[in-house]
N, C-alpha and C positions, 0 to 999 in steps of 0.2 A: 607223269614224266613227259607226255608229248607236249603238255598245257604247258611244261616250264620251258621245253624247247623250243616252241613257241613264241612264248616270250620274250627269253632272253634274246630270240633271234630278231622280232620287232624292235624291242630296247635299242639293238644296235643299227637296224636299218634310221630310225630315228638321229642318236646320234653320229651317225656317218653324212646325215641329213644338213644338222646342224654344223659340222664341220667344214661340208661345200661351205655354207654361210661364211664362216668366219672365214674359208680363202678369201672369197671376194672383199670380203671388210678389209682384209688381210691386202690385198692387190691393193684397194681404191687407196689406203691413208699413205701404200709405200709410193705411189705414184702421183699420186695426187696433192701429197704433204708433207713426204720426204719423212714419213714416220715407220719406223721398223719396229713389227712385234716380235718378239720371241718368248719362250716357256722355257723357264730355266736353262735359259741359252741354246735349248733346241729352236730351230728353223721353224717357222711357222709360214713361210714363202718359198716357193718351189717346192711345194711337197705333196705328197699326197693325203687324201682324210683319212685315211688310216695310219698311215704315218702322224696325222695328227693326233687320231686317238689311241695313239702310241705312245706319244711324247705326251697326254694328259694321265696316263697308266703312271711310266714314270716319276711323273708331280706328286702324283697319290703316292708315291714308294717312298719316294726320299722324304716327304715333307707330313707325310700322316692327315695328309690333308682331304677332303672330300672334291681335291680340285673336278673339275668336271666342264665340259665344251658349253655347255648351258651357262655356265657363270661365264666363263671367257667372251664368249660371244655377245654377252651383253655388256660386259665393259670396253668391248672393241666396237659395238655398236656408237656407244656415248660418247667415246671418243671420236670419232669422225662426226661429231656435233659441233666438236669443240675446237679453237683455234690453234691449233697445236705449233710451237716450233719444229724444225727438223727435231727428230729424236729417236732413239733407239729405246723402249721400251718392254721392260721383262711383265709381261702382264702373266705369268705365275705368280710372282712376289707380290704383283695388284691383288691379284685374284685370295690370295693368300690372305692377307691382310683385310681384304673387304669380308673375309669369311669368320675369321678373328674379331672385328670391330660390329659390324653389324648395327650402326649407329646413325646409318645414310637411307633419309627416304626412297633414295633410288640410283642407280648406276651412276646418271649425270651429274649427281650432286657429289658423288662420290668421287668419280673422275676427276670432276674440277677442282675440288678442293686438293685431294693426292698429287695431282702433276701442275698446281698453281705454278708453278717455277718454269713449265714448260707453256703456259699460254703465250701467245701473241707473236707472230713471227719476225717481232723486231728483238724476242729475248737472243734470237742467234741469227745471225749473219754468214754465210758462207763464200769463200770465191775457188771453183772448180780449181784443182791442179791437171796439168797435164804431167805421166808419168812415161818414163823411157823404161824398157827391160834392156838391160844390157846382158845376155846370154839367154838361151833358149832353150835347157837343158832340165832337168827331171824336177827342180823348185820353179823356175822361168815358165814353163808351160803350166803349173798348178797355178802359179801368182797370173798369168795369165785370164784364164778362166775365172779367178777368183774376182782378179778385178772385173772384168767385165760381166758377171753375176752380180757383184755387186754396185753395177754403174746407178739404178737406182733411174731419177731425173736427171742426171748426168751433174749432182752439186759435188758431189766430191771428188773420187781420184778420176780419172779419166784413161787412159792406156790408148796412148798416142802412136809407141813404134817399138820396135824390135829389134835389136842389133843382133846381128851373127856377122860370123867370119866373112861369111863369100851371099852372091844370092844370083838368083838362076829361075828359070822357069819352073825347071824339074824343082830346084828345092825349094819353092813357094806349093808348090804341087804335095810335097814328104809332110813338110813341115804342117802345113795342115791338114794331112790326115792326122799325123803325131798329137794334133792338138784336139782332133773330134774323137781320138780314140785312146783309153790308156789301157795298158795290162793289168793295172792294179786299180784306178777309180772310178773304171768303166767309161761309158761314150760322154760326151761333155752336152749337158742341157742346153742342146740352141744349134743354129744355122752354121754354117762359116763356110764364105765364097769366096773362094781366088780371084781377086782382083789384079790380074795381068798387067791392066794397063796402067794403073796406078803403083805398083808393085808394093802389092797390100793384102792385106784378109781383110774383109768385112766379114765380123764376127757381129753377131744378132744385133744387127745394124750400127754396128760403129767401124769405121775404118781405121786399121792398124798397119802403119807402116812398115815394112820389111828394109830395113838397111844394112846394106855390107859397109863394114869396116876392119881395116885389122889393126888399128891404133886408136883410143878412146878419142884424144884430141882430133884425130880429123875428121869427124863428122860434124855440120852444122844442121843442126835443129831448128833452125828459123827458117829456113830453106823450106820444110815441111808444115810450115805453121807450127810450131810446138815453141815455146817458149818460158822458161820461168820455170825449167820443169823439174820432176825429183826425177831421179835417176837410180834405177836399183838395180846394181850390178853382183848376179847371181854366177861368174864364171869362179871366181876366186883366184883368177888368175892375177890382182892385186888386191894386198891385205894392209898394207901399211897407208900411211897418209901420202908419202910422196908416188907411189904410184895411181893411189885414188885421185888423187886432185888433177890427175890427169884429164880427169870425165869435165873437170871442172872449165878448162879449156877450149872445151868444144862449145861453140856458140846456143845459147838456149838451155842449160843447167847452171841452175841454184845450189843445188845440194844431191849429196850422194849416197846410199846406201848401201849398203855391203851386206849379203847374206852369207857370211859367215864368220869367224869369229877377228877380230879389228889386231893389229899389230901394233905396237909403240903405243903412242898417244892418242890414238883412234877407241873414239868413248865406246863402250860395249853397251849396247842396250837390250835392256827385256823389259818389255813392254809390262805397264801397270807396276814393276818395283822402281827401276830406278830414271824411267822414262823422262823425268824433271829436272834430271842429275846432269846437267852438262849446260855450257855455255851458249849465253842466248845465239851470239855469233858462230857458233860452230856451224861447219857445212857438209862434215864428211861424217858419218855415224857408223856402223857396226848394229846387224840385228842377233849378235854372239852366235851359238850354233842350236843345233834342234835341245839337243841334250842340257846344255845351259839353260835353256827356256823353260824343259818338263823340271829337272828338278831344284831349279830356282823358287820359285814360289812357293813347292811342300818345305822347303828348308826355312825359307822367314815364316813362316808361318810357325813352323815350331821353335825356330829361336828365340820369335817374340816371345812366344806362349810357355815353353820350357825353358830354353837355353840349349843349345847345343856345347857339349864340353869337346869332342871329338869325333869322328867319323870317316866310314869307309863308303867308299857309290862303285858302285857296280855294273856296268851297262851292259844289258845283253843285246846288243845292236845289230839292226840287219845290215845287210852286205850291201857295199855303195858302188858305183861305177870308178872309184879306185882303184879296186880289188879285180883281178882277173876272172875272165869268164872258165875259162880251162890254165894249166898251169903254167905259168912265162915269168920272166924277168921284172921283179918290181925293185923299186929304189928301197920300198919299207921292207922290214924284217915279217914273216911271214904272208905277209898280205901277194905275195906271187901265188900260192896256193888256190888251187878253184874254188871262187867261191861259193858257188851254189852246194858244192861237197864236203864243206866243211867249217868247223867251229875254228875261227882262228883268235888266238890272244891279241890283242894288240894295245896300244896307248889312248888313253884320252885327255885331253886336255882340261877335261870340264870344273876336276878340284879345283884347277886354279884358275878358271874362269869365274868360277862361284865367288871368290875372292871381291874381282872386281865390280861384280857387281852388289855382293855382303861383303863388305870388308871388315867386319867382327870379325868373321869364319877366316882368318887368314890364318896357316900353321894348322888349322883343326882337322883339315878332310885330305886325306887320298883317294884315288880313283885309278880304277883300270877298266877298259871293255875289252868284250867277246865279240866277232863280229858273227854272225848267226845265218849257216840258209833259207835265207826268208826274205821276201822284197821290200816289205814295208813294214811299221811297225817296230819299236823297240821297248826295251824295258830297263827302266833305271832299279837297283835294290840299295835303298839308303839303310844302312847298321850304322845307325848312330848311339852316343849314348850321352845321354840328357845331364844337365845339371842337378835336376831333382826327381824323384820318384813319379808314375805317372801310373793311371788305369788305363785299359785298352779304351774305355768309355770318354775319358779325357782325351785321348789322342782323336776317337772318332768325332769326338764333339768340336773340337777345333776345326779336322781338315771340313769336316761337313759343315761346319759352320761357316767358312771361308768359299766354299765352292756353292751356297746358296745367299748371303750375304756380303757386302763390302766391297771391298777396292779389287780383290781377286777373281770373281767368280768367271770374268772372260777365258781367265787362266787355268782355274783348277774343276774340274770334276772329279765326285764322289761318287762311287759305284759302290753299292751292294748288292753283286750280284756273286753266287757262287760260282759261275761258270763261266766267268769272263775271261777269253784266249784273244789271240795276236788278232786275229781277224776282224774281232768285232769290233777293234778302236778304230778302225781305218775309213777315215772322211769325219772323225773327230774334231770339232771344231776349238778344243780347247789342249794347252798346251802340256798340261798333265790331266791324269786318270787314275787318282789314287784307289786303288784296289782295296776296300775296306777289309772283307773277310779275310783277307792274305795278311794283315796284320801281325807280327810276332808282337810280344813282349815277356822281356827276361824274366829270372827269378827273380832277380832284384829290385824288378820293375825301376832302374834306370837305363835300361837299354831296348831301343824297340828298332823292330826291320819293317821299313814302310816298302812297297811294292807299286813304282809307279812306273803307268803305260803312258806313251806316246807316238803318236802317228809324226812319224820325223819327216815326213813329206809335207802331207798336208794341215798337221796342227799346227807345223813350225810356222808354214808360210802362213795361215793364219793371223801369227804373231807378226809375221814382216810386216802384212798389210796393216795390221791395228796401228802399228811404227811409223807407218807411214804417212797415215792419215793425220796421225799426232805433229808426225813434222810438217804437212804439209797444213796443217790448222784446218782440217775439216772432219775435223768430228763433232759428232751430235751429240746435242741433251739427253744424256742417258739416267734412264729411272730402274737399276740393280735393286 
């Protein structure tokens, strides 16, 4: 017994060994060549080797696969041999696939031939956006951090400045602490220094500018250097086109974005279904709301694959800064009630968001939510019932097969875990979390209850940022 503990305890010093390795591989191609790895859409930068031989654990679960840090590392190796375009790269599914084929003298040969699409860096061309936040508030400070985590070489979004209402010493002073500290996603990875004199953060060395305003159009953006820029206005304080197009006025914005759900003729988009769906001249967008985004994707996925004839969503939603902290006067029908003390009913919009963005599903689905005390964290319950008869094995083999293959997988994760609660999704990078063991299916086997989790904070914005990139034409050669 000591001989195996022994062992098994070398085995791991070993690969924890090999996992240093691959940071660094991991570091040189995202900076050096603007190439991003990940493992089935886990991180494989900024993290730690245990965290990566974490995220290799889960490969082996979902995929039955013998993944393991020894094979990854050597095709991340051969990659930085090779002349790679910008690209975003799942080297699980590499890894996967060279374990299946086994037909390659050696990594290199492998590499090249698998990502030929992605040789030479005249396959993709990039030019930096500079991005505006227009509000500062519980998605504005995630989208913050995010963008600036993912600044990369600085080829794609860039986070120029920051609108709020008023600005002041002191609140350049709050505001970043608010930004190095959350309650719920903990301390933010990196630097951020008050720059006074410029009335700015330098956030792990980018300076971001702090502007008061309290009308979109009167700010000019060239004034600051920023020019050409997207603009993603997280207040909600305008939701239709004629108030957005207001941002549009102020000198130095192209186009505008809305995190939450668009009014009139303002396209609703979610990213990876209908992100291609809208006119090339449009300039104002909608990234719909958290809750359209988790259960947008499980829904076409089974429409495709089943057909949806009808259906009920259920959201069991955490409590928003809406909702009162102790009990006072709200304009909505129960939401006065404290929230941290209680389950309150309330409306969602999201049936008929679904709509717009599956417009099959029009007439098919109702929807109500709960709002829930809990900060973060929510849960859609789709009772749907299918066009034709289905096994539990079928329903699992689609969503699983959409959240490791295809156009979805940035969107949907597949969990087989029995014991997965609210907590564990949170810092989730994908915009649902379908819960596989939680699976109902009727007697009739046309009616199943899917159970999908999502981080409304940080998986949504997520999805804002993938939106973003998209409008702003800097996305990379990605190999899903």
């Amino acid at each position: 017994m000591q001989n195996k503990y022994q062992t098994e305890f070398n085995q791991w010093i070993e690969k924890e060994k090999k996992a240093i390795e691959l940071i660094n591989v991991v570091g040189k191609l995202r900076f050096d060549r603007s190439v991003e790895l990940v493992l089935f859409r886990k991180p494989l930068f900024d993290v730690s080797s245990r965290e990566i031989l974490a995220h290799h654990h889960y490969a082996k679960q979902i995929t039955n696969k013998e993944i393991s840090v020894y094979e990854t590392l050597e095709l991340a190796q051969a990659m930085v041999k090779c002349n790679l375009a910008p690209s975003r790269i799942d080297i699980g599914r590499l890894t996967a696939e060279w374990l299946d084929e086994k037909q390659f003298s050696t990594a290199e040969d492998f590499v090249v031939r698998k990502l030929a699409g992605h040789m030479g860096k005249d396959k993709l061309k990039m030019k930096p956006k500079d991005v505006v936040l227009f509000g500062f508030g519980r998605i504005g400070r995630i989208a913050a951090r995010e963008l600036i985590t993912q600044a990369g070489k600085g080829e794609q979004l860039r986070l120029r400045a920051i609108v709020t209402r008023s600005y002041s010493d002191d609140d350049l002073t709050k505001r970043a602490e608010l930004l190095r500290n959350d309650s719920v996603h903990g301390p933010f990875s990196g630097t951020i220094v008050e720059d006074f004199e410029h009335k700015g953060l330098c956030v792990n060395g980018q300076l971001v500018y702090m502007i008061a305003a309290k009308n979109p159009e009167d700010v000019d953006y060239t004034a600051y250097g920023i020019d050409n820029a997207l603009l993603i206005d997280n207040t909600g304080a305008f939701r239709d086109r004629e108030g957005l197009a207001k941002h549009l006025q102020a000198r130095g914005i192209c186009k505008v974005l809305l995190t939450a759900p668009g009014k009139g003729d303002v396209p609703n988009i979610v990213f990876g279904i209908n992100d291609d769906d809208h006119s090339a001249n449009e300039t104002i967008y909608s990234a719909a709301s958290c809750t359209t985004n988790a259960i947008v994707p499980v829904l076409k996925i089974v429409e495709d694959t089943f057909g949806i004839e009808r259906g009920h969503i259920e959201t069991v939603h955490s409590y928003t800064n809406d909702q009162n902290l102790l009990d006072n006067y709200h304009k909505k029908y129960r939401r006065g009630r404290s929230a941290p003390l209680n389950m309150v009913i309330t409306e969602t919009g999201a049936d008929k968001a679904v709509t717009k963005v599956i417009p099959v599903l029009a007439g098919k689905l109702t929807g109500n939510a709960v709002r829930v005390p809990t900060p973060n964290v929510s849960l859609a319950i789709l009772n749907l019932t299918l066009n034709k008869t289905v096994t539990r094995q079928e329903i699992e083999n689609a969503l699983k097969g959409a959240s490791l293959f295809g156009k979805l997988v940035e969107q949907i994760e597949y969990s087989v875990s029995n014991e997965l609660v609210s907590s564990d999704v949170i810092g989730n990078t994908h915009a649902s979390i379908v819960d596989g063991p939680a699976t109902i299916i009727s007697h009739d086997s046309r009616s199943v209850i899917l159970y999908v989790w999502y981080d409304n904070e940080f998986g949504y914005t997520r999805q804002v940022i993938r939106l973003a990139k998209s409008l702003a034409g800097v996305i990379r050669l990605t190999y899903y």
